[in-house]
N, C-alpha and C positions, 0 to 999 in steps of 0.2 A: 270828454271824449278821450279814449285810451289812443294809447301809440300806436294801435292793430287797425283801429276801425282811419284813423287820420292815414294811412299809407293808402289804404285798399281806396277810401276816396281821392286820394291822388292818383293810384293808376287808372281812376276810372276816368277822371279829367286830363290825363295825358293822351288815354285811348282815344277820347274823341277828340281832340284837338288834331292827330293824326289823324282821325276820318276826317275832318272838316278838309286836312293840307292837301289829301289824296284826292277830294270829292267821290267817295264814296256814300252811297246811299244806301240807306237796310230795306230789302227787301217788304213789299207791303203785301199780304195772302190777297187771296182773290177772294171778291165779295158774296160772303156767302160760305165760304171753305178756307175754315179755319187750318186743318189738316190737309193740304193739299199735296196727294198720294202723287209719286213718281208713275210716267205711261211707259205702259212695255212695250218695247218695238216688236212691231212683229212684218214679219218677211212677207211681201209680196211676192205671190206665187201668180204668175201668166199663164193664161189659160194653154195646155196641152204645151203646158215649157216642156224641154228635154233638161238630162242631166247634163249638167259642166265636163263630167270626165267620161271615158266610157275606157272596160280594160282593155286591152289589147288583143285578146281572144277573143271578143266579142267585136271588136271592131276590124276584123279578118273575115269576120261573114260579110259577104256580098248581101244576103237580104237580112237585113236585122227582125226579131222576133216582134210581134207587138202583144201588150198586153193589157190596152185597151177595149180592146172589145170581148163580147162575150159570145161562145157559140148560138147556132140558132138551134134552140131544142124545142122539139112539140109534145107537148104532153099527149100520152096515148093510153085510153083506160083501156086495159085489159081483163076479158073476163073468165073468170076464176073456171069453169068448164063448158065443153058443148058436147052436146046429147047427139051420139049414134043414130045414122039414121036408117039403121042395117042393113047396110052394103060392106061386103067385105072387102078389106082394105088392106095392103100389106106397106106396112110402116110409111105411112103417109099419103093422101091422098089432096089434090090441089083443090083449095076455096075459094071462090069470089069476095071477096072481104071491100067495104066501101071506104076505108084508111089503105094509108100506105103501110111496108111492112117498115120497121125501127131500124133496121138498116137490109136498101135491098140487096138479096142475091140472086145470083147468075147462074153460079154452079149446085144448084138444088139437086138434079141427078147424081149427081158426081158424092155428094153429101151424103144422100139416101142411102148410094149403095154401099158406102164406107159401113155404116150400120149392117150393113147385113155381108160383109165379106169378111168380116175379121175372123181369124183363127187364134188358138190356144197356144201360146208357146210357154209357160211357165207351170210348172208344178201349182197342185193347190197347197194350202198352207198347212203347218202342223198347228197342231195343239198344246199347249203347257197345262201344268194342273191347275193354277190359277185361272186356269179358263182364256189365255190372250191366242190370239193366232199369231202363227208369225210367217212372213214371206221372207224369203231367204235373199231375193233381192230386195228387200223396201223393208231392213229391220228395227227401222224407228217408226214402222207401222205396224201395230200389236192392238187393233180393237179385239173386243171378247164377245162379238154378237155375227154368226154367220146372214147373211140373206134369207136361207129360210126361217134361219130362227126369229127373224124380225119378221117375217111377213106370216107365219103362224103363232107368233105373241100377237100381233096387230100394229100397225104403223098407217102413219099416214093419211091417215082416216079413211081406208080402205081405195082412196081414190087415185094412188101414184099414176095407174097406167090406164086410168080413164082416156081416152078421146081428148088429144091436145092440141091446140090451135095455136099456130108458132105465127106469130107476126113477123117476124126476121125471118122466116125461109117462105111463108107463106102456104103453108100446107098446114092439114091436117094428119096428126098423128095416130096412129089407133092399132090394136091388134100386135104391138110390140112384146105383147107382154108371152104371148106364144112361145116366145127366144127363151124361154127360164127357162132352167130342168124342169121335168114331168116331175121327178122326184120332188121337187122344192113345190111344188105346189098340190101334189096329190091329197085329195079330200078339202080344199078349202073350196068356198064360194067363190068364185071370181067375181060375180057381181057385187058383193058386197066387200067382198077383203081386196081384190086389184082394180076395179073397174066401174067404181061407185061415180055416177056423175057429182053428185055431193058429199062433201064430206062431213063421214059419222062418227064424232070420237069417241063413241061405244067400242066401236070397234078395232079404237088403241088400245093397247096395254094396261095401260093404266087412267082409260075411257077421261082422257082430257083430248082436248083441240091446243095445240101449236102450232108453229111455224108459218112462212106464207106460203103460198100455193105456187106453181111453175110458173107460172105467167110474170109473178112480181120476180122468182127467180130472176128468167129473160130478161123484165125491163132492166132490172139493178147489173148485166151485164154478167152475170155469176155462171149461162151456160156456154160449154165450150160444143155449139153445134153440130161441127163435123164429126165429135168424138161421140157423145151421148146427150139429145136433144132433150133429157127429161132431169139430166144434173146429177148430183152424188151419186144418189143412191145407185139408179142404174150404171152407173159406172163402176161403183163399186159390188155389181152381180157381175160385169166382164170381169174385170179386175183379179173377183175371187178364182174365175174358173181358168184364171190362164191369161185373157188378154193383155197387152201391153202396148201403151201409146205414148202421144208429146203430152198429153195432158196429165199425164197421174203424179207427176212432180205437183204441180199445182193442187189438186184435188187432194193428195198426201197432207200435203201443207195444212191446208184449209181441216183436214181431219185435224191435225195435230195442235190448232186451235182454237179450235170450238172444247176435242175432249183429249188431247193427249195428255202428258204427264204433266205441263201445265196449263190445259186449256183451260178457257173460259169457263162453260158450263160444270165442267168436269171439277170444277176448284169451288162453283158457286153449289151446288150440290153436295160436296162433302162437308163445306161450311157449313152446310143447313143441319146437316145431322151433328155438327157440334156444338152448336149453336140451342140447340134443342138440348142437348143432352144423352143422344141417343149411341148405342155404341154396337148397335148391330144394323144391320142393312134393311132397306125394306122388304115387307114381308105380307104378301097379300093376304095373307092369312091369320095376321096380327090379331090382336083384339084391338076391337074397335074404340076402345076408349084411349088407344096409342095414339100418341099426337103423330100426325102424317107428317111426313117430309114432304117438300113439294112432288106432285106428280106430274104436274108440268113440265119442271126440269128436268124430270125420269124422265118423262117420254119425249125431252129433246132428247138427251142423254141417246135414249132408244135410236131415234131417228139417227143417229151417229154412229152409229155399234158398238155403244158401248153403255154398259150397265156397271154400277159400285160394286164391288163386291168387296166381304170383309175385311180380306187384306189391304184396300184400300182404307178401310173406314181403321183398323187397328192402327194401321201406319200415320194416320193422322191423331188420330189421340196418342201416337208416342212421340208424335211432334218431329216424324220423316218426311213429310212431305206436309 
């Protein structure tokens, strides 16, 4: 035995001689778990405990917030149109309906005639060469599609100003559409281009179906009632000819992100033409063995007033926008 291994068996017989003086015992694993894994504590939580601390601004309210419960909301199907029953009506007419409306109101007259009192107090808009309009108040609002340009291209599926059944004021809508210019409408079908109980996307632009239809507008919260009960669009025919209200800040906004300069749709639509490889705009006239850009997204696009146009599509391929 070398002098290395005779030490190491000495401190091994010292070590346990001090176990023995100490009465220490080694540990024995538990039968069955040889590896016997550490338990992680974990914190009893009591049912509906409150917090230990609460700030100081929060504990200055007299009725604290709860955040427990959830509202009571009732699902309510809405449907998509109701058929005229030729009675003439001027902008809304009361229904017996066997739901309640999604939230009631009171001031239903008072709403009505907000729609039919308003006057023009703003200039219409000028024009640039690249086709944007511009309002001299609202100059980060520059679509390039007037109202009648959209509703003699086709929108909508001819059915904007069908007969509408408003759950939240509880009337029926209809014969609003009378309010346009004569101009803006002279030589279309109304039956079929503004007042389609169904919609036909033949008679879109670019003959696809988008969008949801007014009713899902309303549930989702998206119309400002007392201003324009049918949303964007006819908001933006007041809008064009002069009207001005509390809503168009909102309704501005809402354009400026679906297709402003960096909306949504407006960004996913020029990407398609890059993406393709395409470095001119659409062209209904193309040949048809051109790969198509979405025309879905055109005729969201549409539905927003605003369509590509070159300058847009160059400025992307020089990598400005």
């Amino acid at each position: 035995m070398n002098d290395y291994e005779a030490q190491r068996l000495e401190r091994i017989a010292r070590n346990q001689a001090l176990l023995t003086e100490l009465d220490v015992k080694p540990i024995q694993p538990l039968r069955g778990d040889t590896e016997r894994k550490p338990v992680a504590k974990r914190r009893k939580i009591e049912k509906d405990s409150k917090p230990l601390r609460t700030s100081a601004r929060i504990a200055a309210v007299e009725v604290k917030p709860s955040y427990n419960d959830e509202p009571d909301i009732k699902a309510v199907s809405l449907p998509r149109s109701i058929k005229s029953k030729n009675v003439k009506k001027e902008f809304g007419s009361t229904f017996v309906d066997e739901h309640e409306p999604l939230v009631p109101v009171k001031d239903v007259e008072d709403i009505r005639a907000g729609w039919l009192t308003w006057t023009s107090i703003a200039a219409e808009p000028s024009r640039s060469e690249d086709g944007k309009l511009h309002f001299d108040d609202f100059p980060d609002f520059t679509p390039n599609k007037t109202p009648e340009e959209m509703l003699r291209e086709g929108c909508f599926g001819g059915s904007y100003y069908r007969p509408l059944r408003s759950r939240k004021l509880g009337i029926v809508v209809e014969e609003d559409w009378k309010e346009l210019p004569k101009s803006w409408i002279d030589g279309l079908n109304i039956e079929t281009h503004l007042t389609s109980p169904e919609y036909d996307p033949e008679v879109n632009k670019y003959k696809v179906a988008c969008g949801q239809s007014i009713e899902e507008w309303e549930k989702a919260g998206w119309i400002s009632h007392e201003h324009d009960v049918r949303g964007w669009f006819q908001w933006y025919t007041r809008f064009y000819q002069g009207r001005r209200c509390d809503d168009d800040d909102r309704q501005v906004s809402r354009w400026k992100k679906c297709v402003g300069e960096t909306g949504r749709w407006r960004r996913t639509l020029i990407k398609k033409y890059l993406l393709l490889g395409i470095k001119e705009v659409f062209d209904d006239g193309a040949d048809e063995d051109a790969p198509e850009v979405s025309p879905v997204v055109h005729q969201t696009c549409h539905h927003w007033a605003y369509e590509v146009r070159q300058d847009d599509l160059d400025a992307a391929w020089a990598g400005r926008i």
